[in-house]
PDB file with one MODEL, atoms N, CA, C and O in Angstrom:
MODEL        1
ATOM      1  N   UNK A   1     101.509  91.307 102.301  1.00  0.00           N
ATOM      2  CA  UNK A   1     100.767  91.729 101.130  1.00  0.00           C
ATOM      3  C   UNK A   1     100.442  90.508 100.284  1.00  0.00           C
ATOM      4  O   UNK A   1     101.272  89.601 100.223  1.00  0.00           O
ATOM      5  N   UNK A   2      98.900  90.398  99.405  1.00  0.00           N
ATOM      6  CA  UNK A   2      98.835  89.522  98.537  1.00  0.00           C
ATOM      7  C   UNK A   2      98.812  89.713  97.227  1.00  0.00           C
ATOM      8  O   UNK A   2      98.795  90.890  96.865  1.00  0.00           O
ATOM      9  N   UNK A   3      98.804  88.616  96.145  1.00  0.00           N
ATOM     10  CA  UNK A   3      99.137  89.401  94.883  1.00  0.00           C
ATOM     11  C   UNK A   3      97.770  89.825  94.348  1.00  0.00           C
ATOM     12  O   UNK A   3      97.820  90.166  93.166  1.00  0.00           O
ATOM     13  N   UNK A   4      96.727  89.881  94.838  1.00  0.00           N
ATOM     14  CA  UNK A   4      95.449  90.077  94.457  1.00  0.00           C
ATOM     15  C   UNK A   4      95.737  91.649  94.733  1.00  0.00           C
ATOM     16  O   UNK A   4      96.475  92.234  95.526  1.00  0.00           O
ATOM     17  N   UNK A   5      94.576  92.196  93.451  1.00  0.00           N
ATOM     18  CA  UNK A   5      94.612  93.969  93.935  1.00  0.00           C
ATOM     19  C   UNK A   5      93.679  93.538  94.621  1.00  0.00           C
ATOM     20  O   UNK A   5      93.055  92.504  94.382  1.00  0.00           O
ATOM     21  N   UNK A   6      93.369  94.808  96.174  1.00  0.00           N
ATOM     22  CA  UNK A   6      92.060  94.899  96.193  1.00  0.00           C
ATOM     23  C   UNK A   6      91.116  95.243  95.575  1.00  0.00           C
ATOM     24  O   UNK A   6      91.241  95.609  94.406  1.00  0.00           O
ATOM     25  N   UNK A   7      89.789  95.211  96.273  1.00  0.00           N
ATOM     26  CA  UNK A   7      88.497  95.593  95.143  1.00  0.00           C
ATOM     27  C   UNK A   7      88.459  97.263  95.595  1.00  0.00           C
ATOM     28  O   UNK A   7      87.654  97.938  94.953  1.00  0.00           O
ATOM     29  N   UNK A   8      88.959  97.707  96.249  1.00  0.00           N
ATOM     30  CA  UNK A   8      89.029  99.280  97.032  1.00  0.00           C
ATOM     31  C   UNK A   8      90.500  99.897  97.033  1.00  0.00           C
ATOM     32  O   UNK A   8      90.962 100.090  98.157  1.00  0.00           O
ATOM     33  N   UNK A   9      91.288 100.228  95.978  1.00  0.00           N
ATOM     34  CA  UNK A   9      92.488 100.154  96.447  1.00  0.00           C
ATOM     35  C   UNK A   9      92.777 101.621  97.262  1.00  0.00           C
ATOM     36  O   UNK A   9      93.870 101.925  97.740  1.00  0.00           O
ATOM     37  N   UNK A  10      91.671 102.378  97.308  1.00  0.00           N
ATOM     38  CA  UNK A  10      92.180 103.417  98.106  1.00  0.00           C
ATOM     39  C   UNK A  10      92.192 103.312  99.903  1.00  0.00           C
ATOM     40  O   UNK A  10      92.719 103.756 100.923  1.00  0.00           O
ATOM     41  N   UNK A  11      91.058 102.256  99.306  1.00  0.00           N
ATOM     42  CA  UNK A  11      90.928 101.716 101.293  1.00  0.00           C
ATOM     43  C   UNK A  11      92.279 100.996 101.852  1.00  0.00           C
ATOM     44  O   UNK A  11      92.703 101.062 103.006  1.00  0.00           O
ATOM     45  N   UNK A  12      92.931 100.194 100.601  1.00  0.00           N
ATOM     46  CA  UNK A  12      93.992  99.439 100.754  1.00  0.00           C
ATOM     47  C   UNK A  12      95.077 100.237 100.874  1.00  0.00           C
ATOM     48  O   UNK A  12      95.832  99.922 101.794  1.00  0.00           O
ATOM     49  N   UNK A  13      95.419 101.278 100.153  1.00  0.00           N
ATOM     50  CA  UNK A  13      96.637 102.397 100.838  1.00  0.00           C
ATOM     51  C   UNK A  13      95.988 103.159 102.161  1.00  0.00           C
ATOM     52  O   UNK A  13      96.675 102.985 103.168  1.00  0.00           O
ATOM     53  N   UNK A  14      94.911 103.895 102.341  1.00  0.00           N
ATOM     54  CA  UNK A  14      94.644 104.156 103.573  1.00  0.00           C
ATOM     55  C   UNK A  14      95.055 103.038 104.825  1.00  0.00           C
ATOM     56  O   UNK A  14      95.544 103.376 105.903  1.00  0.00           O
ATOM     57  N   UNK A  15      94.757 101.722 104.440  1.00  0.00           N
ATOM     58  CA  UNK A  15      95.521 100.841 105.426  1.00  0.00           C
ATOM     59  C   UNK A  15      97.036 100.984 106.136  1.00  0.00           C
ATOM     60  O   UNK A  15      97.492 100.811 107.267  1.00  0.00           O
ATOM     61  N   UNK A  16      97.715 101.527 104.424  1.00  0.00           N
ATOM     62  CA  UNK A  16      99.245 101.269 104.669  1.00  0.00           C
ATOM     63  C   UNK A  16      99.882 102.648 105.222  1.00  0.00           C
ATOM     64  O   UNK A  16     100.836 102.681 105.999  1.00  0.00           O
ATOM     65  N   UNK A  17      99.125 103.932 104.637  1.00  0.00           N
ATOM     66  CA  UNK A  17     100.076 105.461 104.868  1.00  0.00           C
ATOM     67  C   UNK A  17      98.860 106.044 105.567  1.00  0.00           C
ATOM     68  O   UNK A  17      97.824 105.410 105.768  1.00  0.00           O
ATOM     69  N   UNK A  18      99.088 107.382 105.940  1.00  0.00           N
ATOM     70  CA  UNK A  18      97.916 108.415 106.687  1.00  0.00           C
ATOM     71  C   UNK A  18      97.546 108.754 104.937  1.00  0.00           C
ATOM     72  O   UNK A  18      97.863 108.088 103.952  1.00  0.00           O
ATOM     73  N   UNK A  19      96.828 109.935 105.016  1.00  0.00           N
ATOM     74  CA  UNK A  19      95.870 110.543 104.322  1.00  0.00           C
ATOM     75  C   UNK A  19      96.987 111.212 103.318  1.00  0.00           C
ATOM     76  O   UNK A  19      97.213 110.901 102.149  1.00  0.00           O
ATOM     77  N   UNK A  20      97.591 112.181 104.086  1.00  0.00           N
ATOM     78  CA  UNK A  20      98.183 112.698 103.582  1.00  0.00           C
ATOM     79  C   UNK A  20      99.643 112.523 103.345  1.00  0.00           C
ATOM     80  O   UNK A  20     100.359 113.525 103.363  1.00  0.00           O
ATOM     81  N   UNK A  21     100.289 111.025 103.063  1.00  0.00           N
ATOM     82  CA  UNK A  21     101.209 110.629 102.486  1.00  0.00           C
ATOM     83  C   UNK A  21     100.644 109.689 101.187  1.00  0.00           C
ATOM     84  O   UNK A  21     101.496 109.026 100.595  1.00  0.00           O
ATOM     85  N   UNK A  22      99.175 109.608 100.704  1.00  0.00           N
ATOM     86  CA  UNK A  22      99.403 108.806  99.712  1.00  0.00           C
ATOM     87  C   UNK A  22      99.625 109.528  98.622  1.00  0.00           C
ATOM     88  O   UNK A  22      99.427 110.740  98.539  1.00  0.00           O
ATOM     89  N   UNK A  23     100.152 108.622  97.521  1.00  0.00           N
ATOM     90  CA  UNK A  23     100.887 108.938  96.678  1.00  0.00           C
ATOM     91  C   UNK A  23      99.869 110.049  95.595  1.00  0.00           C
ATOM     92  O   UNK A  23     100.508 110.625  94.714  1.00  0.00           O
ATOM     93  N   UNK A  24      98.740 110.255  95.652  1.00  0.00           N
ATOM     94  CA  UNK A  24      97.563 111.415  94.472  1.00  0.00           C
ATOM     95  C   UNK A  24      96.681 111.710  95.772  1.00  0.00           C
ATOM     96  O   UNK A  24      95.773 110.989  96.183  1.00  0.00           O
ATOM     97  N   UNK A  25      97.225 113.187  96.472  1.00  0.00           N
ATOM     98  CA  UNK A  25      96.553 113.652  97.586  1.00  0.00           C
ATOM     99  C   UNK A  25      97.061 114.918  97.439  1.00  0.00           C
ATOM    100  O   UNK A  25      98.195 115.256  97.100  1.00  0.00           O
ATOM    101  N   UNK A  26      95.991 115.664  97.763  1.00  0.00           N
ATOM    102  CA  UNK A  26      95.053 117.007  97.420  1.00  0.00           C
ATOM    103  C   UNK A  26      94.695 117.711  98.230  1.00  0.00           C
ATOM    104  O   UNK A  26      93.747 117.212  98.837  1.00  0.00           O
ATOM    105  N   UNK A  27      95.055 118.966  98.691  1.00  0.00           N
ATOM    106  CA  UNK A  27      94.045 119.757  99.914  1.00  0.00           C
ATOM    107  C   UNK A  27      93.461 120.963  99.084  1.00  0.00           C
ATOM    108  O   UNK A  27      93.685 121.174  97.892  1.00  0.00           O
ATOM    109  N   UNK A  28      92.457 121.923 100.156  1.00  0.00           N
ATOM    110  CA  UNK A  28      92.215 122.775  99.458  1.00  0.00           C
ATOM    111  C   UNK A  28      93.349 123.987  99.684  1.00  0.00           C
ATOM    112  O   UNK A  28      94.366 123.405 100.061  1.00  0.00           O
ATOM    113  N   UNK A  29      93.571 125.247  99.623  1.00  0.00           N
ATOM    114  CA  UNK A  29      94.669 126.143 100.155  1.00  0.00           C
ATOM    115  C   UNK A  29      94.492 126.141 101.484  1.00  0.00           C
ATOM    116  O   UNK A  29      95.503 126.294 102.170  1.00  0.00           O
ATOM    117  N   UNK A  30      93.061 125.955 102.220  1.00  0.00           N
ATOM    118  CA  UNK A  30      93.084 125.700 103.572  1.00  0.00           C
ATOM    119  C   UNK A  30      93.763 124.878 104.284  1.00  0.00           C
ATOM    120  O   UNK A  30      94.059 125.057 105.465  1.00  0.00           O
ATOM    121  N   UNK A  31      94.091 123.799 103.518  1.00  0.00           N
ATOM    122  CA  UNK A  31      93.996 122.633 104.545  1.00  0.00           C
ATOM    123  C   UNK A  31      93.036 121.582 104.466  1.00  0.00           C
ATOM    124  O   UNK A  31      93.326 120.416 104.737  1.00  0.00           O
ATOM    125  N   UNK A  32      91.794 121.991 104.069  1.00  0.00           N
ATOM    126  CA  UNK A  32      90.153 120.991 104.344  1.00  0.00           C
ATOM    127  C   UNK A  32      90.135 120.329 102.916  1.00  0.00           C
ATOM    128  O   UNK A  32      90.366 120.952 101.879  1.00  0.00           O
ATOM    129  N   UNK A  33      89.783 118.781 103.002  1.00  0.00           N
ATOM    130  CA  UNK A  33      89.830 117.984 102.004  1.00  0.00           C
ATOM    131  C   UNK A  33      88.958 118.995 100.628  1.00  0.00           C
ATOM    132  O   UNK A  33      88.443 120.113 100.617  1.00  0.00           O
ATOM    133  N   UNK A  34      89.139 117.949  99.623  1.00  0.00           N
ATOM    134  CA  UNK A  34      88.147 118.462  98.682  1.00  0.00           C
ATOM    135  C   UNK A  34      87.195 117.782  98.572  1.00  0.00           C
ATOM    136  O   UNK A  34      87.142 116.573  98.802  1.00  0.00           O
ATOM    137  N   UNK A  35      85.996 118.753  98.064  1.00  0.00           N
ATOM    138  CA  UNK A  35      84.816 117.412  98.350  1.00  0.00           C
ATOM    139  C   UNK A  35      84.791 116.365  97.199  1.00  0.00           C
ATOM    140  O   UNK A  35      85.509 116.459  96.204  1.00  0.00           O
ATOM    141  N   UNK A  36      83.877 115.332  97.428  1.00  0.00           N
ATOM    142  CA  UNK A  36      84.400 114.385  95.983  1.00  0.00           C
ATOM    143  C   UNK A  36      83.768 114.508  94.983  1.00  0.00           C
ATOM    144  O   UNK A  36      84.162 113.911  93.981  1.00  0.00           O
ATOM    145  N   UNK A  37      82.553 115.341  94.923  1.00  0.00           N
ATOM    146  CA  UNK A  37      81.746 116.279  93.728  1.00  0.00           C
ATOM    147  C   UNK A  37      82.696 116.321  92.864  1.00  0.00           C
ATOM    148  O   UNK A  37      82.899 115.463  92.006  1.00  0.00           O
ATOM    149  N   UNK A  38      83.470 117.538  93.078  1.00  0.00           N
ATOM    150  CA  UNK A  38      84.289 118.741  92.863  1.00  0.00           C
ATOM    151  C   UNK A  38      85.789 117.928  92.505  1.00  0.00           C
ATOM    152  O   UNK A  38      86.757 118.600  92.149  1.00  0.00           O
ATOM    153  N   UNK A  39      85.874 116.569  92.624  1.00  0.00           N
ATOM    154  CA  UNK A  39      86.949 115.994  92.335  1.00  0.00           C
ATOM    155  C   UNK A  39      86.368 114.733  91.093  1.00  0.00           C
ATOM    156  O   UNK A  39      87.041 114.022  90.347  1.00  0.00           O
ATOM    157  N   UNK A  40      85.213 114.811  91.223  1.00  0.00           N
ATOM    158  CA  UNK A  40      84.771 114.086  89.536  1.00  0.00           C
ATOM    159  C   UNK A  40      84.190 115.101  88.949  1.00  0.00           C
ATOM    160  O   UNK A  40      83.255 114.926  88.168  1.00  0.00           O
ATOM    161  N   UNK A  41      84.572 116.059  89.189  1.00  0.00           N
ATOM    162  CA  UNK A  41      83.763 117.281  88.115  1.00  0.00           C
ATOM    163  C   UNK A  41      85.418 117.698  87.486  1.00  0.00           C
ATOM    164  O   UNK A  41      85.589 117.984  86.301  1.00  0.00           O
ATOM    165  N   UNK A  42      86.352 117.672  88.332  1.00  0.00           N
ATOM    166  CA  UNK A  42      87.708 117.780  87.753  1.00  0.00           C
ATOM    167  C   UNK A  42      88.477 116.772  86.673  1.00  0.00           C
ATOM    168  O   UNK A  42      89.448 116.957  85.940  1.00  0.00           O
ATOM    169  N   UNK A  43      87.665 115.695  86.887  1.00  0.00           N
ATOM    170  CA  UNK A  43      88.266 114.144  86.167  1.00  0.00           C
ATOM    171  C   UNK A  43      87.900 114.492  85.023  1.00  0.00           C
ATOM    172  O   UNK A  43      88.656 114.571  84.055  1.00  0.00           O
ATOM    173  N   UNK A  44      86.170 114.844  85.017  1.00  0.00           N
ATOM    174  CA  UNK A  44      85.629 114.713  83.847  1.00  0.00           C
ATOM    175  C   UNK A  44      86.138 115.574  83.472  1.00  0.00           C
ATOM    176  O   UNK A  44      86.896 115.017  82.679  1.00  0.00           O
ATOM    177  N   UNK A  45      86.302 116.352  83.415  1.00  0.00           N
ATOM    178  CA  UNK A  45      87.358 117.750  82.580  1.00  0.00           C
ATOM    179  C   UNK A  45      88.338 117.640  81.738  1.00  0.00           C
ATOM    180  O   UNK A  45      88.423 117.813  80.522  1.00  0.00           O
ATOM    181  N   UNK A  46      89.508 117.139  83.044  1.00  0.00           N
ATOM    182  CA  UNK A  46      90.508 116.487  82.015  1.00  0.00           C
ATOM    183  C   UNK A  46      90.073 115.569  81.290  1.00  0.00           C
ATOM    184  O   UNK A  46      90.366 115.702  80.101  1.00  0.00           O
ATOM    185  N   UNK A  47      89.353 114.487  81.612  1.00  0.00           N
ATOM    186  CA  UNK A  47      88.972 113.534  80.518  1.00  0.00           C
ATOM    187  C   UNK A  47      88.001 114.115  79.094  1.00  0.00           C
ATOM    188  O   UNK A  47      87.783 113.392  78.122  1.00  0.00           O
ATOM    189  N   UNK A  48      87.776 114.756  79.150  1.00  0.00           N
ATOM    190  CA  UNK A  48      87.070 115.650  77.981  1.00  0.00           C
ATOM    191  C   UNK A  48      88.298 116.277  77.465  1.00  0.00           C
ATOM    192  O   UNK A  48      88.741 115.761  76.439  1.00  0.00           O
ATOM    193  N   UNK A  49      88.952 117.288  77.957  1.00  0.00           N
ATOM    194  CA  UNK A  49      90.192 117.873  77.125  1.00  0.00           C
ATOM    195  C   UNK A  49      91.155 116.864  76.534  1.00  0.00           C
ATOM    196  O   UNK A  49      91.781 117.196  75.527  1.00  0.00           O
ATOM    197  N   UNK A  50      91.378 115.356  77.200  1.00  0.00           N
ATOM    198  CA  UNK A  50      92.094 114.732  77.030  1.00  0.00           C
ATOM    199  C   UNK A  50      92.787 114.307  75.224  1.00  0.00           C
ATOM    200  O   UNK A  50      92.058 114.268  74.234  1.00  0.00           O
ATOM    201  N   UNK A  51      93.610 114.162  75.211  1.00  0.00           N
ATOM    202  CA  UNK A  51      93.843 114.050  73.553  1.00  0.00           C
ATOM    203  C   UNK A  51      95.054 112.605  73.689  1.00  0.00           C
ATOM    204  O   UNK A  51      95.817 112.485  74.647  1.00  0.00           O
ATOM    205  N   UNK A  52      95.006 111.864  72.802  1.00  0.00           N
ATOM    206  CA  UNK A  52      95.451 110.536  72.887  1.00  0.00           C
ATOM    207  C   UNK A  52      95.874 110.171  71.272  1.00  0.00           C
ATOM    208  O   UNK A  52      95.382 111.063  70.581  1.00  0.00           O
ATOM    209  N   UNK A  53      96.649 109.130  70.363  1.00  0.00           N
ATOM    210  CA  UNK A  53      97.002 109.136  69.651  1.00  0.00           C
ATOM    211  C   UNK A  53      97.793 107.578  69.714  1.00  0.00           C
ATOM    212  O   UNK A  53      97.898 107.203  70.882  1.00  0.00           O
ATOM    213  N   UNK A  54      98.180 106.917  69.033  1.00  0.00           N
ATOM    214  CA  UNK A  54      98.788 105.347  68.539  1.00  0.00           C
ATOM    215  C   UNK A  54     100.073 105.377  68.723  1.00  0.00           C
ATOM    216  O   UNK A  54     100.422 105.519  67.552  1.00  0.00           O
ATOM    217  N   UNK A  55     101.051 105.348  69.332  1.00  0.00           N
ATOM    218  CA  UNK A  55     102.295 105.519  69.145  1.00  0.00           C
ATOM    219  C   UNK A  55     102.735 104.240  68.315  1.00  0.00           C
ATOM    220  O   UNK A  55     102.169 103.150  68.234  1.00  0.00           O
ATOM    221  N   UNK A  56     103.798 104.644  67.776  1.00  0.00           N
ATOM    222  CA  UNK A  56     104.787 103.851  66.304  1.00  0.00           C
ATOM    223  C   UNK A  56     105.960 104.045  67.284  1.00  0.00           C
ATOM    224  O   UNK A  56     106.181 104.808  68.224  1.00  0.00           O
ATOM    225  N   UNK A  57     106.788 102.787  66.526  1.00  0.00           N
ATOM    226  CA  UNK A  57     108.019 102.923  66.984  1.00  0.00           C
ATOM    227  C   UNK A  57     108.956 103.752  66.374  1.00  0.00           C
ATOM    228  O   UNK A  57     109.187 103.712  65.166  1.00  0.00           O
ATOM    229  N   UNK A  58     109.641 104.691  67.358  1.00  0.00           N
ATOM    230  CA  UNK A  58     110.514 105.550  67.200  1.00  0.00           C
ATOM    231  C   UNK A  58     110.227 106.874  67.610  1.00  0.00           C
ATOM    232  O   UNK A  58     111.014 107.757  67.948  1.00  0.00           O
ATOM    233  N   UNK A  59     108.273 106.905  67.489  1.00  0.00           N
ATOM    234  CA  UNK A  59     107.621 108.151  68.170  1.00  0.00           C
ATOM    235  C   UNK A  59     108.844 108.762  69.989  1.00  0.00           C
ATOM    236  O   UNK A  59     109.425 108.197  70.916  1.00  0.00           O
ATOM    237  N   UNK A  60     108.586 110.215  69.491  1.00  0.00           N
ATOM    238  CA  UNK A  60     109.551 110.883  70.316  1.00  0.00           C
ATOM    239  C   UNK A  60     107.998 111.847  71.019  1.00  0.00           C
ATOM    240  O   UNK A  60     106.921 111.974  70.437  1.00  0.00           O
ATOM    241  N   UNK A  61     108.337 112.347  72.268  1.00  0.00           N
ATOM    242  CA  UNK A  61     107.264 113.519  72.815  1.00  0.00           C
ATOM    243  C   UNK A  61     107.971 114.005  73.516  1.00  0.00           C
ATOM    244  O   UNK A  61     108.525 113.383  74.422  1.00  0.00           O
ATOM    245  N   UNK A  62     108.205 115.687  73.205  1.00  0.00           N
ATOM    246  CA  UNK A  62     108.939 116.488  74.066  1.00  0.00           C
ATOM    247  C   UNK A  62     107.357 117.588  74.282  1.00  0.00           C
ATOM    248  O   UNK A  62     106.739 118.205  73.415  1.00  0.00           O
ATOM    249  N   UNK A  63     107.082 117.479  75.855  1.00  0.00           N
ATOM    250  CA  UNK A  63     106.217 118.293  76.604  1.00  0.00           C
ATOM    251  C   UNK A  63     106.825 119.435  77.421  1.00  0.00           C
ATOM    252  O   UNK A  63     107.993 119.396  77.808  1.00  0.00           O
ATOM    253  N   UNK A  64     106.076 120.353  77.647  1.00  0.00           N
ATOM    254  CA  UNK A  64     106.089 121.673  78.349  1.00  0.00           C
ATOM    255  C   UNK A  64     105.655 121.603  79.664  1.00  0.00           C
ATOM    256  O   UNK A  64     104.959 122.517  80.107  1.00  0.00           O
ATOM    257  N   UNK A  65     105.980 120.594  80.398  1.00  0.00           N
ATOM    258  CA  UNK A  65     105.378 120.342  82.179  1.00  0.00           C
ATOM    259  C   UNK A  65     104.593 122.022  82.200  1.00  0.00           C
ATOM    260  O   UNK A  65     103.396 122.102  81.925  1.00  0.00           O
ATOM    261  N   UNK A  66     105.196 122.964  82.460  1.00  0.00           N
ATOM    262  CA  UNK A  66     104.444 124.103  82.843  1.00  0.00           C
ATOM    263  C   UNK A  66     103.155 124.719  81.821  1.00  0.00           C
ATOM    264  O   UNK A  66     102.502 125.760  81.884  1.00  0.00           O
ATOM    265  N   UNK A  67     103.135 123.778  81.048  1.00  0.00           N
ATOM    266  CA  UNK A  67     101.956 124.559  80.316  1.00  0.00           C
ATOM    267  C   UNK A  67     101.260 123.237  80.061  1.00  0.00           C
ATOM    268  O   UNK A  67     100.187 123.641  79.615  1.00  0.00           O
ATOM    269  N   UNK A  68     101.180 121.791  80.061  1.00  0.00           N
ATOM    270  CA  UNK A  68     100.247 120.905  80.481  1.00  0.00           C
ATOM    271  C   UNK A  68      99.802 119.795  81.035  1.00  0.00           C
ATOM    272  O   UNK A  68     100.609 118.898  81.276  1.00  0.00           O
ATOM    273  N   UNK A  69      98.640 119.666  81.296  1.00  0.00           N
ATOM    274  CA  UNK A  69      99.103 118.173  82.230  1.00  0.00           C
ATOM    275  C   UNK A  69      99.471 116.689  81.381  1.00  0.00           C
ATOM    276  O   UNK A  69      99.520 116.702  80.151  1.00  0.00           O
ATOM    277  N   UNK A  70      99.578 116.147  81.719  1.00  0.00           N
ATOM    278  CA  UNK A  70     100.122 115.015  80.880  1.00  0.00           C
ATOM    279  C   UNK A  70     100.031 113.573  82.115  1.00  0.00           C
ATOM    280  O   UNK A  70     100.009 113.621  83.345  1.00  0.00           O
ATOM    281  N   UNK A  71      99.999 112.576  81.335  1.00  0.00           N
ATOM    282  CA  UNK A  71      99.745 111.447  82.190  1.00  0.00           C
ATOM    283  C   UNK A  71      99.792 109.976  80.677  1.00  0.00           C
ATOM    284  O   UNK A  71     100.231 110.045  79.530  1.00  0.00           O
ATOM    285  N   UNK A  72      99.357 109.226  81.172  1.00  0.00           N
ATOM    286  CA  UNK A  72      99.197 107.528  80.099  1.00  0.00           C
ATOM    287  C   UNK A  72      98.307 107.088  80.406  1.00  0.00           C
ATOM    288  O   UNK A  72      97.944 107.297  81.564  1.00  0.00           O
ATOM    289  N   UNK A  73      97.600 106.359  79.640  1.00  0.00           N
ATOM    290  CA  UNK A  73      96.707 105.297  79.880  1.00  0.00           C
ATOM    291  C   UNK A  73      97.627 103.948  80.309  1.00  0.00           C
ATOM    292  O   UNK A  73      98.804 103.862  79.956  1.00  0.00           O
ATOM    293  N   UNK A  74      97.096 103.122  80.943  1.00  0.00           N
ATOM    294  CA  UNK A  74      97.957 101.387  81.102  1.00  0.00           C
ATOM    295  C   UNK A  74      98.569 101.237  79.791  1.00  0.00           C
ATOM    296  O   UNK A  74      98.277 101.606  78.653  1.00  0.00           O
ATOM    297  N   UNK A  75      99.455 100.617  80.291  1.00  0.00           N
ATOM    298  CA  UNK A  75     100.160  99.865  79.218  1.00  0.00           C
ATOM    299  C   UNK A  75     100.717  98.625  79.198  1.00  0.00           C
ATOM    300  O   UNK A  75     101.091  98.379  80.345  1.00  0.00           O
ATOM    301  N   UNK A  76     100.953  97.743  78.481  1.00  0.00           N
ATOM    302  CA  UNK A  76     101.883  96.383  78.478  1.00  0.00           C
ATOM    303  C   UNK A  76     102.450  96.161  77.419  1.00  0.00           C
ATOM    304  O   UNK A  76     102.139  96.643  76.330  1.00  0.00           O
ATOM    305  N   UNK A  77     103.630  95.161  77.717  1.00  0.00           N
ATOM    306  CA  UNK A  77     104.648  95.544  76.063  1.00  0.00           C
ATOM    307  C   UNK A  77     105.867  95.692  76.780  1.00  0.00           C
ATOM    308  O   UNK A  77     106.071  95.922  77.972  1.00  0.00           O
ATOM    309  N   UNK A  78     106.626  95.518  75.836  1.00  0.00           N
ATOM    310  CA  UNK A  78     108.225  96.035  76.039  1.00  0.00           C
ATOM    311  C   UNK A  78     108.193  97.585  75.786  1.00  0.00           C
ATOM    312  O   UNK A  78     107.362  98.025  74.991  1.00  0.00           O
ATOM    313  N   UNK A  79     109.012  98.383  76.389  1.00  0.00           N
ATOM    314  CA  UNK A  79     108.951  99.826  76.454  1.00  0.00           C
ATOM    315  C   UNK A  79     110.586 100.157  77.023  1.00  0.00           C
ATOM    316  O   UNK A  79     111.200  99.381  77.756  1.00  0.00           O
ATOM    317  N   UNK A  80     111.175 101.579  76.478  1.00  0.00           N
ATOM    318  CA  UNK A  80     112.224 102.053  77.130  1.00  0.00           C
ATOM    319  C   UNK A  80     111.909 103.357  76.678  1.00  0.00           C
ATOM    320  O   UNK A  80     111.687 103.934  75.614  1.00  0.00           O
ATOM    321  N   UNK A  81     111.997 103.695  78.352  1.00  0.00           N
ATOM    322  CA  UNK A  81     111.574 105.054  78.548  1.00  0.00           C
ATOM    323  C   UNK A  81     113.208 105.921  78.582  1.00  0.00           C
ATOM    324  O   UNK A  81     114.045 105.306  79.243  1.00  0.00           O
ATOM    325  N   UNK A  82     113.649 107.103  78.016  1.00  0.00           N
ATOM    326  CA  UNK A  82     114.771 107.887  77.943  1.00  0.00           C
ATOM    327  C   UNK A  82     113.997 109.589  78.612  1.00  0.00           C
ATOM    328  O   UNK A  82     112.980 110.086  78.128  1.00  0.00           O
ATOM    329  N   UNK A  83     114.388 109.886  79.178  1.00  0.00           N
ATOM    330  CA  UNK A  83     114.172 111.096  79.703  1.00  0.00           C
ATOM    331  C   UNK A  83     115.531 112.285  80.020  1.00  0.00           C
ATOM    332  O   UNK A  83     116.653 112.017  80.449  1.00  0.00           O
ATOM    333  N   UNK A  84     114.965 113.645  79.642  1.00  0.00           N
ATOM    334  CA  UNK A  84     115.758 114.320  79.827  1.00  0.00           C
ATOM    335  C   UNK A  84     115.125 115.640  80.243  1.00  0.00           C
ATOM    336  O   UNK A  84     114.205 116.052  79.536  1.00  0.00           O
ATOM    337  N   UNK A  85     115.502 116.362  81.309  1.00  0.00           N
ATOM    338  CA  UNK A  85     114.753 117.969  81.476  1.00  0.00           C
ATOM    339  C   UNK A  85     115.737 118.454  81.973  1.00  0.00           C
ATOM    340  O   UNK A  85     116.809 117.978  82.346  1.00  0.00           O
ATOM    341  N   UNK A  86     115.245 119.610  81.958  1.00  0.00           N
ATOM    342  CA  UNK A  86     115.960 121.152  81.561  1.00  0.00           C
ATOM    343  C   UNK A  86     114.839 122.139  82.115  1.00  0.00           C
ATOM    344  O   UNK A  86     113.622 121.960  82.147  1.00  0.00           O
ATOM    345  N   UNK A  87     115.606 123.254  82.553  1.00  0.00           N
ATOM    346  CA  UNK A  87     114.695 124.716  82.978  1.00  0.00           C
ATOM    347  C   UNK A  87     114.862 125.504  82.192  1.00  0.00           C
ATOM    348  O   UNK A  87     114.318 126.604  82.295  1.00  0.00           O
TER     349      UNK A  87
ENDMDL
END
C-alpha cells in the first residue's frame, strides 16, 4: 500500500475485498445491486434533512440509533470519544 489516497477509492477497495465485503455495501431485498440513480437520489436526501451545529467543549450527544441516522463530517483536532449503549 502507498500513502497516497487514490483518485477512485472505491476502485481501490474493490481491488482489496469482493463487492460485498466492503465496508458501505447495499443490496436490494433481492439480492440485485442498487442502481446508482437511486443511490444519489438517497444522498441528496439525507443531505437535505441533514442538521449540523459547532460543537464547544464539553458538548455531550445522547442519540436514539433507532429513530435516526447519524454520521460526522471530517474532522482534525484532538478528540476523546466516551461511549455508552443500552437497549
Amino acid at each position: 500500500m502507498t500513502d497516497v489516497i487514490p483518485a477512485d477509492p472505491a476502485q481501490a477497495l474493490l481491488s482489496l475485498y469482493d463487492e460485498a465485503d466492503l465496508p458501505r455495501n447495499a443490496y436490494l431485498g433481492d439480492g440485485s445491486p442498487i442502481d446508482e440513480a437511486d443511490l444519489a437520489a438517497a444522498k441528496a436526501a439525507y443531505d437535505e434533512a441533514a442538521y449540523g451545529f459547532p460543537w464547544r467543549r464539553g458538548d455531550l450527544m445522547i442519540i436514539n440509533n433507532m429513530l435516526c441516522a447519524h454520521g460526522r463530517d471530517p474532522f482534525t483536532g484532538a478528540r476523546r470519544i466516551l461511549v455508552a449503549m443500552t437497549a
